[in-house]
C-alpha positions in Angstrom: -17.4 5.1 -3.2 -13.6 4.4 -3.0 -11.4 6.3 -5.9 -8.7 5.4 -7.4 -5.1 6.1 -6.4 -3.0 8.0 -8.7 0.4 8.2 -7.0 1.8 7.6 -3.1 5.3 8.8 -2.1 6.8 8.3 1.4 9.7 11.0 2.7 11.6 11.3 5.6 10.7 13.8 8.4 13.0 14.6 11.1 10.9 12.0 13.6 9.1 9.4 11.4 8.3 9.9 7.5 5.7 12.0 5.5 2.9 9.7 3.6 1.6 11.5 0.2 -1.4 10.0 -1.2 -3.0 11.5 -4.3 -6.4 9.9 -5.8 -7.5 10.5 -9.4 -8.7 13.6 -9.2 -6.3 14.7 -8.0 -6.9 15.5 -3.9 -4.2 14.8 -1.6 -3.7 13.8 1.9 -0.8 13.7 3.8 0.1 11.8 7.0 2.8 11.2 9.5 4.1 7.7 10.5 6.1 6.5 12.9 8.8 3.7 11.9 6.6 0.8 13.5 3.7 2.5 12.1 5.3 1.7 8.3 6.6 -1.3 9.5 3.0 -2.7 10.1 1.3 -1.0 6.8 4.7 -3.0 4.7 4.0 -6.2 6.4 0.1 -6.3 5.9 0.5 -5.0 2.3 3.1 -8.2 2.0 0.4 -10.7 3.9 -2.0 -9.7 1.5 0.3 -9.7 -2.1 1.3 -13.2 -1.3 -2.5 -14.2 -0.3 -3.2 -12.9 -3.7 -0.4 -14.6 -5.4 -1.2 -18.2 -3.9 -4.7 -17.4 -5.3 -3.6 -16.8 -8.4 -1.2 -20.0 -8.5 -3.8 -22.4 -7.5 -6.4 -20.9 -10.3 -3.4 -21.0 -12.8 -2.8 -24.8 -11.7 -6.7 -25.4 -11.7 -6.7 -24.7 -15.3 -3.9 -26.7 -17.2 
């Protein structure tokens, strides 16, 4: 079963960045990513928002 996330935080290393993700209870994991590597994760997390969002219009339209 997937849990909930709680809080994420990104930080600079000296050769990529530092990925903190905390669920709700409270376990952490923490990962190293390369630039292109965060690149990818921000552009799929931006396909998917506006997927959502045009969803979301065309329901809102629907209904007036």
């Amino acid at each position: 079963m997937a849990k909930a996330l709680a809080s994420f935080a990104i930080s600079p290393t000296g050769d990529g960045y530092m990925l903190m993700i905390e669920d709700e209870d409270g376990d952490t994991i923490e990962l190293t990513a390369t630039f292109e590597q965060l690149d990818l994760i921000a552009e799929a997390v931006d396909q998917q928002l506006n997927s959502d969002e045009e969803d979301v219009l065309s329901i809102e339209e629907e209904e007036e």
